[in-house]
N, C-alpha and C positions, 0 to 999 in steps of 0.2 A: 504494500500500500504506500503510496505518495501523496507528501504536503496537499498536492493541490486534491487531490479525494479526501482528504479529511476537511478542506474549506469546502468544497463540494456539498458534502455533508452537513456543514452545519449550516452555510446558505438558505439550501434548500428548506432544512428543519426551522429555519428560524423565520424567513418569508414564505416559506406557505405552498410556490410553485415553481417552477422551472424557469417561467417567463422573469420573475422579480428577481429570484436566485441567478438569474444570467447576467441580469442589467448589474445586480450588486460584482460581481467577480469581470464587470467587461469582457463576455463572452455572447457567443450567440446561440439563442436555447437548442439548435440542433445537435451544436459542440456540446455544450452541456449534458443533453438528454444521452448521446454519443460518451462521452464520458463515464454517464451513469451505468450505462446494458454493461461497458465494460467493466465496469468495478462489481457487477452484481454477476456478472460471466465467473470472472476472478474467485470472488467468494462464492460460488455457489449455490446464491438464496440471495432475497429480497432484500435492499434496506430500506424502501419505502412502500408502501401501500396506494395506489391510487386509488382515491375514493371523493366520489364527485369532485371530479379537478383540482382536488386539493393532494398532497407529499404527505402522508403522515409516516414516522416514526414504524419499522418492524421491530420488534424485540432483537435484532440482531444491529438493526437502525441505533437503538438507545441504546447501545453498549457502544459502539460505533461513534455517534454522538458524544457522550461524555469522556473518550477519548482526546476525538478533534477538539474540546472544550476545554479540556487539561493541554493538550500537546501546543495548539495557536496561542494561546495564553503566555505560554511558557516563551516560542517564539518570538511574541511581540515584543517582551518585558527585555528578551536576550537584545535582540534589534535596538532598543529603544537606550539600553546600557552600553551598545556598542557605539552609536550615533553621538551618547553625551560623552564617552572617553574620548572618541576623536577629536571634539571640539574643544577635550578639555578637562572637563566637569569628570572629577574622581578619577583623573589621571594621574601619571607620576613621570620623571625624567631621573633615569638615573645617570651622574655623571660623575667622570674624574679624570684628573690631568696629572702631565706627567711631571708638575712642581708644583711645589705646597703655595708657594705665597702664590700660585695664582689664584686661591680659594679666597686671598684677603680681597680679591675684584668684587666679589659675587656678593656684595651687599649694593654696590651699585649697581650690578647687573639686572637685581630683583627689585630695583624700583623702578627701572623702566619696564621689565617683563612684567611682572604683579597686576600692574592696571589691565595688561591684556588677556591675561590668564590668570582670575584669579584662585581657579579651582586646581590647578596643577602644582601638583609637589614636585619640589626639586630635592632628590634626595642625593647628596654628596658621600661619595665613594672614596674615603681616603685609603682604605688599606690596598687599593688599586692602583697606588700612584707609580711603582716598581715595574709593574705590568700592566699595563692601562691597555696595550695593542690587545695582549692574551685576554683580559677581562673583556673586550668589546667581540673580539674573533669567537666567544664562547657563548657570545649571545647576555651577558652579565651587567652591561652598561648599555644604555641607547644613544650616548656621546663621549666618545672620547675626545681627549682637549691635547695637541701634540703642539712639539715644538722644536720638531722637524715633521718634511714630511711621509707618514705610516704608507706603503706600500702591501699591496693588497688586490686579487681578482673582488674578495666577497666586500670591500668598504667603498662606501663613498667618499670623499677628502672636502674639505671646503677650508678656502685657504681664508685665516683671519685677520691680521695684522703682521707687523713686525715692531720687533723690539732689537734696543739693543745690548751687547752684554760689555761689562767693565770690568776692569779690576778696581776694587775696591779696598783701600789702605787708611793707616791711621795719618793725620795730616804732617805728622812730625816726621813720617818713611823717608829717607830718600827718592822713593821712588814716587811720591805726591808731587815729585820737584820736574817729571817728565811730564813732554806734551802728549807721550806716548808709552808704551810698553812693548814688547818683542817676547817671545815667551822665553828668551834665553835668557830675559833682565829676571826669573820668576827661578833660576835653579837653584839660588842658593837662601827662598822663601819658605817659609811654615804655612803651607797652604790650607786652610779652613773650608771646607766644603759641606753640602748637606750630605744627609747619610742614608747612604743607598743601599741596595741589598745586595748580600754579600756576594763574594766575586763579582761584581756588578762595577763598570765603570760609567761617568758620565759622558753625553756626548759631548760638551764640553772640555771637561778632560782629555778627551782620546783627539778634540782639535787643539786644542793649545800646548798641552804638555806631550803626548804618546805621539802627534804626527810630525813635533819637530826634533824629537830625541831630546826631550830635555825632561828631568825630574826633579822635582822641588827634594828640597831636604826633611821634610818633617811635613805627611799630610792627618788635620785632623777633621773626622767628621762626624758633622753635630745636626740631630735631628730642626732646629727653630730657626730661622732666620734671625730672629730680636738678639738669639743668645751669639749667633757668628758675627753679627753687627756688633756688640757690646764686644768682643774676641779680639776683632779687629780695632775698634776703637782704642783698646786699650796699648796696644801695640803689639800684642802675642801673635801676630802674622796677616795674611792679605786673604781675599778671597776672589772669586770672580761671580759676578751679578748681573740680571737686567738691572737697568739706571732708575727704572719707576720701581723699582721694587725697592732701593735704597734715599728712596729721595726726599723721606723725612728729615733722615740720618745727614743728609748734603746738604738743605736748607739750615740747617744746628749749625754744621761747622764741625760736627762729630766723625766725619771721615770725606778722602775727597775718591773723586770719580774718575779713574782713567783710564782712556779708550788704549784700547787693545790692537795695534798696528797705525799705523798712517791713516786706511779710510776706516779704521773700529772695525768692531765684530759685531754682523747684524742676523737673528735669524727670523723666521718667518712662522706664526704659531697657524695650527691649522684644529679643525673637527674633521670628525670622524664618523660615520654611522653606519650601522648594515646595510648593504643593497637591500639583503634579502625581507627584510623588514621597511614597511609603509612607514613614511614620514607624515606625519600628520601636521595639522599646522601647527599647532604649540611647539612642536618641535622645529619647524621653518622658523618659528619665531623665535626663539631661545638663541638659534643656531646665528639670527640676525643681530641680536643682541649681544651677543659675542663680538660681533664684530667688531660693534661701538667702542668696545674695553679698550683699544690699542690707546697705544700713549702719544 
């Protein structure tokens, strides 16, 4: 038996005739009546009775009946939940990127999103920050936040800004006194980094230090941005940063900011989603809104 024999059914039971049960379903009552021989061929017995030009009900009818009553019901409420998550309404977004302090964006991010979704949860994925590509490839997240960019048959890419990244020093360094840095001026530094998992290096790391054979003397790495800024302030060694990520710290006077070569080091932050997975529009929006964050 099929969806449309069980509205069939209750049509008919609920108007009376073939004629009203057609007009209700937009069909035309020969289709209809065609419909019915076969569904009563199928089962083997009657589910209506004609009597004086009226459908009534067989006892195979009302069990028939209260099925299509239970089953359409069930349907419609499914439909009607599916229609208000797309727009929204009892949805969620899970996301995470692959650096912490870009989670300190996301309170401006949700006051331009918020007005326009304001039924959508944004649920933040930190323990995904290590593996962000693997948690999105598993189906785990519905945006990933990259800063390079993720290569991939099953993802989508959408490229969102660019930043740039510094070394960043206490003001008394020698090295505050350059218009510039070379990663060979970095070998004989106490490099402060965030803390990655293990055997795990940055891609940072692997351009500044690991592609020009050069090694700092002492690397230490520390889960908070606040505590590697206060690190560095203090003069226990340098770090390398985006510039908005440091730039409370640079308006103070608490550490200065220097670029990384002649023209800097700039990289380009992108999202991520499954193909194989519908983008709805809250998610077109978020991924818009993303955008705005660039510095």
């Amino acid at each position: 038996m099929e969806i449309r024999h069980l509205k069939l059914i209750k049509a008919v039971a609920d108007y009376g005739t073939l004629t009203k049960a057609a007009s209700k379903l937009f069909l035309s009552q020969s289709a209809l009546s065609h419909q019915l021989k076969e569904l009563e061929s199928k089962l083997g017995g009657e589910v209506f009775y004609r009597i004086h030009k009226k459908m009534i009900l067989s006892p195979v009818g009302e069990h028939l009946y209260a099925a299509a009553d239970q089953v359409l019901d069930i349907l419609q409420k499914s439909d009607a939940q599916v229609r208000q998550s797309l727009g929204g309404k009892g949805a969620f977004i899970r996301v995470s990127a692959q650096c912490y302090t870009f989670f300190n964006w996301l309170s401006s991010l949700l006051s331009s999103y918020r007005p326009q979704f304001p039924d959508v949860e944004i649920r933040i994925i930190p323990e995904a920050t290590f593996t962000t590509f693997e948690w999105l490839e598993k189906g785990r997240l519905d945006v990933g936040i990259f800063h390079y960019k993720p290569a991939g048959n099953g993802i989508s890419v959408f490229p969102l800004f660019e930043d740039e990244l510094v070394l960043v020093t206490a003001p008394e360094s020698p090295l505050a006194k350059k218009t510039y840095v070379k990663p060979s001026n970095l070998s004989d530094s106490h490099y402060i980094t965030h803390l990655l998992a293990k055997g795990c290096i940055s891609r940072t790391y692997q351009e500044v230090f690991v592609d020009h054979a050069v090694k700092p003397a002492q690397i230490t790495e520390v889960q908070l941005t606040e505590v590697i800024l206060e690190m560095v302030r203090s003069g226990l060694g340098v770090s390398i940063m985006a510039r908005w990520s440091v730039e409370s710290y640079l308006e103070k006077g608490y550490v200065k900011a220097i670029p990384i070569g002649k023209k800097g080091m700039h990289r380009t932050w992108y999202a991520a989603t499954l193909k194989s997975r519908q983008r709805p529009e809250y998610i077109e929006a978020f991924i818009e809104c993303l955008k705005e964050l660039g510095p």
